[in-house]
N, C-alpha and C positions, 0 to 999 in steps of 0.2 A: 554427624552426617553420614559417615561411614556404616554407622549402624541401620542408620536407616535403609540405605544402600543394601547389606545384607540383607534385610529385615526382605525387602521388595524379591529377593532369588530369593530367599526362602520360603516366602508367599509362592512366588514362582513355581517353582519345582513342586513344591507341595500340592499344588493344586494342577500339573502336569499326571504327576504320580495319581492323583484320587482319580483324574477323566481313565486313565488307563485303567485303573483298576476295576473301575466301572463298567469300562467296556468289557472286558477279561474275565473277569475271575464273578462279576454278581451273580447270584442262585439264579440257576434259569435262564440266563441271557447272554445270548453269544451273536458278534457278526452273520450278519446272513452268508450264508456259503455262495459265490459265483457259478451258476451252474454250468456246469463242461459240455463243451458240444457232443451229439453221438455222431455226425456226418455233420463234414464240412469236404468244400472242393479247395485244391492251394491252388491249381492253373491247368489251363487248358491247352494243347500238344497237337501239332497235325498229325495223321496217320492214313494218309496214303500211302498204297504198296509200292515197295521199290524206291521210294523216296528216306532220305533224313528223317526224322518226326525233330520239331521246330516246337518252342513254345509261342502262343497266338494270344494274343489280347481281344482277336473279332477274325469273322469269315466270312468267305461267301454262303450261299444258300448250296446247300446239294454237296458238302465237302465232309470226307471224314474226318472226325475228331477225337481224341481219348482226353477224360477226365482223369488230374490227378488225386486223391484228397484221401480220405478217411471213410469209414462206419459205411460204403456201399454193400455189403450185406443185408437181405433185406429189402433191397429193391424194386419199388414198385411203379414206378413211373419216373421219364424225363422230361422236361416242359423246356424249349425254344420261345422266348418271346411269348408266350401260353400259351403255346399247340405242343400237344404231346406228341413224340418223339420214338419211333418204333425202335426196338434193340435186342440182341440174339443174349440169350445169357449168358453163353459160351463165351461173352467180349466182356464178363462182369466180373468183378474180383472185389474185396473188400476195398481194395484203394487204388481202384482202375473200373470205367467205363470207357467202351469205346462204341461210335453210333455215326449214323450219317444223320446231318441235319437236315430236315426235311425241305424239302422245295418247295412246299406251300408256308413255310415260316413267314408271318405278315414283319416287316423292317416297321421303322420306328415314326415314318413319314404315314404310314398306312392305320399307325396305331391311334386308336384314343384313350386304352388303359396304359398309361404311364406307368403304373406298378409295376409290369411285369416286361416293360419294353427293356431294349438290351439286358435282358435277365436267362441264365439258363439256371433253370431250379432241379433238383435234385428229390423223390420222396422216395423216404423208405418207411416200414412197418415201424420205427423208431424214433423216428426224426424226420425233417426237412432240411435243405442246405441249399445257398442263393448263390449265383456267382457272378459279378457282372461282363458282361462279352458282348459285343459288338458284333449284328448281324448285318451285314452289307448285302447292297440291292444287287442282281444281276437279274439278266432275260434266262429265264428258266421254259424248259417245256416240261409239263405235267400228264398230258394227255395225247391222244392220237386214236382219234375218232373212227377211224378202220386201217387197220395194223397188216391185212393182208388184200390189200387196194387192188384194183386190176387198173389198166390205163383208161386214164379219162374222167376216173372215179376224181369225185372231189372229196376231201377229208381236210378235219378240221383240228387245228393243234392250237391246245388249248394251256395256257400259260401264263406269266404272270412279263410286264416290261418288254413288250413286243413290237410296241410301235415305231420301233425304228427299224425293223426287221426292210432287207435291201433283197433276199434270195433265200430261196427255200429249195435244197436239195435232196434226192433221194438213193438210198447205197446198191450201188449196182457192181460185177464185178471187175467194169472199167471205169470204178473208180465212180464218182458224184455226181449226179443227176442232174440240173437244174429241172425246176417246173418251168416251164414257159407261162405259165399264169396262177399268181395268187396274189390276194387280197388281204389286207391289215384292216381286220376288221375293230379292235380298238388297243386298251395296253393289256387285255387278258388272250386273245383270239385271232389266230391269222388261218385261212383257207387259204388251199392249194389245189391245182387238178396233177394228178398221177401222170407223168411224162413217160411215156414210150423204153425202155431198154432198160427197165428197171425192174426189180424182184426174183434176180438168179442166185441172192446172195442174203444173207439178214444183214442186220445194222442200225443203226440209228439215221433217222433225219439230220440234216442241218441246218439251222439258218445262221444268217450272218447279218449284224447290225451293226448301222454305219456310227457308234462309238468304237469300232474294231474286235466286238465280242464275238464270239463262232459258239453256241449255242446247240446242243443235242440234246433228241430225245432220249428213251432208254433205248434199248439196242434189243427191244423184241419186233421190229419193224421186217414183215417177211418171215416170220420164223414158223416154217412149217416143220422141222426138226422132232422140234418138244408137241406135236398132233398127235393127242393117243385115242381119240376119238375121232374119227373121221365117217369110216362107214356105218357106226354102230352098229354092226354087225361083229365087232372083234369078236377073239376067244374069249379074251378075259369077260365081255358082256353078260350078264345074271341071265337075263328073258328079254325077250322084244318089249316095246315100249309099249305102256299102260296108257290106254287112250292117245298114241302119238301113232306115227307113219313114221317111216321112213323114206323119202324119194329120193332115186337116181337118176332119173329122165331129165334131161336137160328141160327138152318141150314142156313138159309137167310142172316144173317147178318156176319157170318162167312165165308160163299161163297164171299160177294161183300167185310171184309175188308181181308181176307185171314189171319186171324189170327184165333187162335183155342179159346181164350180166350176174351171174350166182356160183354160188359155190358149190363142186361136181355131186356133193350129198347133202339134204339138207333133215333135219329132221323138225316137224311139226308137230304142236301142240295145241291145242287138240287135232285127232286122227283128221277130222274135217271142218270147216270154217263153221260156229255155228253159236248158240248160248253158250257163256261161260257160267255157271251154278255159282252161288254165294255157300262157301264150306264154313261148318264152325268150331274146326278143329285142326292146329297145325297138322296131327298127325294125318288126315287124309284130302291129298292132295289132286288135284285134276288129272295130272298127267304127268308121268315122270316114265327115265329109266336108269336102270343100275349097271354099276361095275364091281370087280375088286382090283383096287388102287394101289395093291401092294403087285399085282402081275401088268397094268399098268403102268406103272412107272419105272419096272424092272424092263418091261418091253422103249420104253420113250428112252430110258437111256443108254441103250444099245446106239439111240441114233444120232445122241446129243454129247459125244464123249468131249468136243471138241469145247464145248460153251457150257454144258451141265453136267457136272459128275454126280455121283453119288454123296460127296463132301460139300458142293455148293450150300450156302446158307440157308433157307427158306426166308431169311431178309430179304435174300436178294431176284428172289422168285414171284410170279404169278400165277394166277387162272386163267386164263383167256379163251371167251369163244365169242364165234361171228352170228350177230343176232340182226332179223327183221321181221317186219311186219308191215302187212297191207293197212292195217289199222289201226283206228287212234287207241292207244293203251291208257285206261282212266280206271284199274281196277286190277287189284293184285298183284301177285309178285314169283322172280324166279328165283325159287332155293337152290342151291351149291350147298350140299351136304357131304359132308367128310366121308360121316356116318349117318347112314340113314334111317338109323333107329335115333335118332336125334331130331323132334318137333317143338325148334324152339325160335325165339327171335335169335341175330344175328350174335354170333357167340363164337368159341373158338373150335367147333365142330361146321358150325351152319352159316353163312353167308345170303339174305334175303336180296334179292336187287330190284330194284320196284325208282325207275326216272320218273316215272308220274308225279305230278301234286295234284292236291284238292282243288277241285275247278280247275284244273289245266290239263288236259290230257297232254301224253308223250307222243308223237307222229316220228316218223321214220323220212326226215325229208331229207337225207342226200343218201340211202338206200342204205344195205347192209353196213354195220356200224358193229366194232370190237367195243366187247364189255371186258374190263383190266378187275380185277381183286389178285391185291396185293396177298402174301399169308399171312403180313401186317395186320390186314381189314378183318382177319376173324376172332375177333374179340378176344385175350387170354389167348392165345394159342402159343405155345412154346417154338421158336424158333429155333428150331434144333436145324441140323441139316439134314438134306433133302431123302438121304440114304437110310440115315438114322429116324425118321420120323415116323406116328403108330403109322401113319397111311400105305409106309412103303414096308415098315417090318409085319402087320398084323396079317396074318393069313386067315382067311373067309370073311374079313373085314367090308363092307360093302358101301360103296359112295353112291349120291345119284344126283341128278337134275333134272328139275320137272318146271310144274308150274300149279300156283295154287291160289285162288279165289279169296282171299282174307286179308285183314290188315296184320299183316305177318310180323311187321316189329311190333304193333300196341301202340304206334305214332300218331294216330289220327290218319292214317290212310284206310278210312273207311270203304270194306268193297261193299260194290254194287255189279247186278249185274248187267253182263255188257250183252248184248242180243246177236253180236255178231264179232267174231274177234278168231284170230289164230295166230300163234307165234314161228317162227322158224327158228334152229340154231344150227349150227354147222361149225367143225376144224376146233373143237376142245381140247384145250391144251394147256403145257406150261410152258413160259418161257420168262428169260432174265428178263431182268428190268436193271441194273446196271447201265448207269448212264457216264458217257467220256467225260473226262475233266481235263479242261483246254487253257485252264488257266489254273496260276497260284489261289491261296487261300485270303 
């Protein structure tokens, strides 16, 4: 019996030893190797200034945050929930991103792709990496339908969990405004009319929502500081404008936009109200005029030292100017070119803005209305800061803004042309978009 006992471990073993060697040592055939990740994230960190930086498992919408992990070298996109994610390089290291979550990030009640819900993803030239994090709902503002209001003006702020909004404030320099009248018009959209003793000061709006949230826009609200266009007549301006006017006459410019209230220069495209032509080539546009943006911005921030240095981010910046029209816009579009030997769709040079759709003309119905591009919005553009960027170091460099008859990005915005149409714009400028954080993460 003994023996056979032996006999059984020596079966044993023997046939332990032959699977090994099988696996090991046969001509040819080895375990498949587990492949190593090149980028992974290990956790995610607040990084607000002046604060601790905390490790976070979830945040609100509009907070900064730094990624810890691996292989970000590389780096070509960050995705929230699956909207990509703008970020300065300058904040990117091989095993550190830092970025603000974007304020339109759709929360996980809003989602139907599961895949990608509480996910922040990571891509580089190399790899991909997943991380899971928790994006929490607040009342956000996105927009502000005109950024330099007069009193009475109604304007419209546009955002995401706003239905419980109780008061709408505006920054003045004794302190916050209330509106005596605005309207929740659903959970993306509340109007407001512009209250009296307000616009001596910039800042942001506030509303306040009766869960105890206090809620701001970005803090370009009033900011005629960062105006480096105004008269278009500056130095730094190339030549008078190509098929545009300029007016100064209050009576003049009131007569053609039939509004009682405007902005003290306004400049028109085309010279006179009249056919807008069907063009078939970015490069030649209806109407534009030029600068150079490097004496430009050298002049803006003479006047901006207190909110814009020459170091601020180009994250944390915009374009803004005051735009209207007497008529319905169903054709074409206004370029914002860096450079204006640049005839392309909307890229990290050129910026196309065309609110029209197909069968829906754009109308101008609560009167002059601020157009926002973020330096986010221009495709590829490197986020360098504001000092260091080609716009501000390149000398004879030339930017401009016009306006041009074609379907500019290649979208199906088919032009046609319009028989009677002119545009106004007026106070081009930059200003922060830096928005308060009034609460934890």
């Amino acid at each position: 019996m003994k023996n056979v006992k032996k006999l059984h471990v020596y079966l044993f073993v023997m046939a332990v030893c032959c699977i090994a060697t099988f696996f090991v040592s046969c001509d040819g055939f080895r375990l498949p190797a587990v492949e190593e990740a090149t980028v992974g994230v290990y956790s995610v960190w607040t990084s607000q200034e002046g604060t601790t930086s905390t490790e976070i498992t979830g945040s609100y919408l509009g907070r900064r945050i730094r990624l810890k992990g691996f292989g970000f070298t590389g780096l070509t996109a960050v995705y929230c929930n699956g909207l990509k994610a703008s970020y300065n390089t300058s904040y990117v290291s091989d095993n550190s991103i830092t970025f603000t979550i974007p304020t339109t990030t759709p929360i996980a009640e809003d989602m139907t792709d599961t895949t990608s819900m509480n996910v922040i993803k990571v891509v580089t030239n190399h790899g991909n990496a997943y991380f899971s994090f928790t994006f929490k709902k607040t009342s956000v503002i996105t927009k502000v339908s005109n950024t330099l209001p007069n009193e009475g003006d109604v304007i419209t702020l546009t955002g995401n969990y706003l239905l419980t909004t109780t008061a709408v404030s505006f920054p003045s320099s004794n302190g916050y405004v209330d509106a005596t009248e605005f309207t929740v018009v659903d959970k993306t959209t509340v109007t407001a009319v512009t209250p009296s003793g307000v616009g001596d000061i910039s800042g942001s709006i506030r509303i306040l929502c009766n869960e105890g949230d206090t809620v701001y826009s970005p803090a370009y609200m009033f900011y005629e500081n960062g105006i480096f266009l105004k008269s278009f007549k500056e130095s730094y301006i190339v030549a008078s404008p190509s098929n545009g006017a300029i007016l100064g006459d209050s009576a003049s410019i009131a007569q053609l936009t039939g509004l009682a209230q405007n902005p003290d220069t306004v400049l028109a495209f085309p010279a006179q109200a009249g056919s807008i032509a069907i063009k078939t080539s970015l490069s030649s546009l209806n109407s534009f005029i030029k600068w150079y943006p490097s004496l430009a911005i050298s002049a803006m921030l003479k006047k901006t030292s207190s909110e814009i240095t020459s170091s601020t981010s180009m994250e944390d910046l915009a374009i803004q100017f005051d735009l209207y029209s007497p008529y319905s816009w169903s054709s074409g579009a206004i370029p914002y070119k860096h450079d204006k030997n640049y005839s392309t769709k909307t890229s990290a040079l050129v910026y196309n803005y065309l609110p029209w759709s197909v069968g829906s003309p754009y109308t101008f119905s609560s009167g002059w209305e601020t157009v926002t591009i973020n330096f986010s919005d221009f495709t590829g553009i490197t986020l360098t800061s504001i000092g260091a960027s080609t716009i501000a170091t390149t000398s004879g460099l030339q930017s401009l803004i016009g306006f041009i008859n074609i379907d500019a990005n290649g979208d199906g915005h088919t032009a046609t042309v319009m028989n009677q149409f002119q545009l106004f714009i007026a106070n081009v400028r930059i200003v922060p978009t830096e928005t308060p954080v009034t609460s934890d993460y």
